[in-house]
N, C-alpha and C positions, 0 to 999 in steps of 0.2 A: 738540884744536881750540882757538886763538887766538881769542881775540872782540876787537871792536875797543873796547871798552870792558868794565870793570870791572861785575860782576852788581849790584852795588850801586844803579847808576844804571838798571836794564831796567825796573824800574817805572814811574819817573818817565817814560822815554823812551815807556812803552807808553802812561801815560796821557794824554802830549800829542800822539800821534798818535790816538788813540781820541776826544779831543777837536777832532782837527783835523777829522777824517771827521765828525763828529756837526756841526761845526760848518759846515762847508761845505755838505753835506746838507740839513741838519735847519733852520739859521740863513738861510744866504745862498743857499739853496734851487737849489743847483748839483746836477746828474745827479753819482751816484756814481761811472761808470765815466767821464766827464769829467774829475773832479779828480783823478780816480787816474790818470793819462793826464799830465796836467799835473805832478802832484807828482811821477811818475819820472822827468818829462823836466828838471825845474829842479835846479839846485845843491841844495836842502834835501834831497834824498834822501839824494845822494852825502852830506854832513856829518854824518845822521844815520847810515847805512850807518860814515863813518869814526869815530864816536864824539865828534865836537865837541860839545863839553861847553856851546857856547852855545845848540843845537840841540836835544841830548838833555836835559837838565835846566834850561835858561838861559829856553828860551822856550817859553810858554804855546801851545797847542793853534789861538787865535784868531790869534795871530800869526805862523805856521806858515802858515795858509791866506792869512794878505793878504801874506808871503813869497814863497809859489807865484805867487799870482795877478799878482803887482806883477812880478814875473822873467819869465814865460813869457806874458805876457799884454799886459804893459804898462799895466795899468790899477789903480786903489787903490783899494782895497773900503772904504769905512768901515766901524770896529769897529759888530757890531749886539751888544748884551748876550748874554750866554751861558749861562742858566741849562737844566738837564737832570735829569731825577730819573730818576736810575741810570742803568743802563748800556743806549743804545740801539743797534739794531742794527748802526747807521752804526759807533758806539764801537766796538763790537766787533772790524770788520772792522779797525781802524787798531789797535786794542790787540793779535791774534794776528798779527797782520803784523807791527808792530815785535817779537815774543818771537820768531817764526821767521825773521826777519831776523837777529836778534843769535844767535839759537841756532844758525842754518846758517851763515852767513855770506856768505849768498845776495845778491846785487841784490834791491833791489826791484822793480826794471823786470823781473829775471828772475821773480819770486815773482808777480806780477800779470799777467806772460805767459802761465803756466802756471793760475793759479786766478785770473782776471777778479773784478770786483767782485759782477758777476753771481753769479757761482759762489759767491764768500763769504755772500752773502746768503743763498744756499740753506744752506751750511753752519750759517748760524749757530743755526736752528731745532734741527736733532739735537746741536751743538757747544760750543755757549756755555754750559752749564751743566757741563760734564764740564771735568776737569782740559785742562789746556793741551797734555799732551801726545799726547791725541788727536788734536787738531789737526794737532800737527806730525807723528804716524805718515801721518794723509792726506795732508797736507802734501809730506811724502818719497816716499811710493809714486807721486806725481802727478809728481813731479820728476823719479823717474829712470824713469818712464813715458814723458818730453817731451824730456828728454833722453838718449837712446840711447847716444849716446858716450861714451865717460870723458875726461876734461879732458885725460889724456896724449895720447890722440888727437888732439881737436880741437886742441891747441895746436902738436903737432908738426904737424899740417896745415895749418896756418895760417901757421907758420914756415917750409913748403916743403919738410922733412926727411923723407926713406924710414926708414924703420924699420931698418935697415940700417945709413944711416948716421947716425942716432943713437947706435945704439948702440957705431957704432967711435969719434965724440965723445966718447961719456959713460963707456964703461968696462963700462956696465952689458950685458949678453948680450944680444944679439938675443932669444931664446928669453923672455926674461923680460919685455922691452918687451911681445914679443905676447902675451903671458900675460895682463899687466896690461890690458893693452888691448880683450882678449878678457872680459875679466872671472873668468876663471881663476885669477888670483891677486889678492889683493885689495893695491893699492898702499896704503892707509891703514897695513899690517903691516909694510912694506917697512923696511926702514933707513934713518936718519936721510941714512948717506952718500950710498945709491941712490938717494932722489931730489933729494939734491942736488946727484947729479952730473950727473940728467937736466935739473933746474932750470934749473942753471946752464948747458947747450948750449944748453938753449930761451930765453933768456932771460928768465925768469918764477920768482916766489918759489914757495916751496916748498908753501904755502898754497894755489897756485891748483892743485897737482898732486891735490891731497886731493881723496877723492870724501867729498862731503855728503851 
């Protein structure tokens, strides 16, 4: 798995969206599942999704939220001060978000479709104290729970292509597309060249073939 930024930087990144959440919430007294709503639909998701370093490490938590609001909104929040002693719930919900965001390599708009701010809230009573990768084992089963398809699917569907003729495109056997497809055989195993022979007919990186 590629991450679109260096591990180095996933803390910084986790703790200024755990400050954006605490800050939105807790400060400028916005509903949770609102900003979370807002913050996938604005640019700052995508940047921090692609690892811009002004995004994940560059800008603080407060300035993330008058970001969102100021793009999607139109309106300029004045900075309110931001102090918090420890980690509140709000925090949390933005700090396991951003590590399963950078760990999957998920959207956020997809990661917030699947487990609502609602739903995190609940999590975070049994979750917030346990290692991180609890999270993301519930995390996962939720995801390929909501998402039924494998990516080879839905993209060759999307692209218009029969399974068929994929495969006289790509090289790769009929039999083995449905396999993958089926979940029968697990494409993450597959060969570097098989899927990127299929990639390359679909028009899409190799990346987006991989199941998460």
């Amino acid at each position: 798995m590629t991450h679109a930024y260096q591990e180095i930087y996933l803390s910084k990144a986790q703790s200024t969206l755990g400050d954006a959440f605490d800050y939105a919430v807790n400060v400028c007294h916005m509903d949770g599942t609102t900003f979370t709503i807002l913050f996938c639909a604005s640019s700052v998701s995508k940047r921090m999704e692609n690892g811009e370093s002004a995004y994940i490490a560059g800008k603080s938590g407060t300035e993330i939220v008058l970001d969102v609001v100021s793009e999607t909104m139109g309106k300029s929040l004045s900075a309110k001060s931001h102090e918090h002693m420890g980690r509140s719930r709000e925090y949390w919900i933005g700090w396991a978000a951003a590590y399963y965001q950078w760990h999957s390599g998920r959207k956020y708009s997809d990661i917030f479709k699947v487990i609502p701010f609602e739903d995190m809230q609940k999590m975070y009573y049994t979750l917030h104290e346990a290692d991180i990768t609890k999270f993301v084992e519930t995390a996962d089963k939720l995801m390929k729970e909501h998402f039924t398809e494998t990516n080879l699917k839905r993209i060759r569907t999307a692209y218009g292509l029969t399974q068929a003729e994929l495969a006289k495109r790509s090289g790769v056997s009929l039999r083995s597309i449905q396999m993958y497809e089926q979940r029968n055989k697990d494409i993450n195993k597959a060969s570097v060249e098989t899927v990127y022979s299929l990639a390359r007919v679909l028009g899409c990186t190799i990346e987006d073939l991989i199941e998460r």
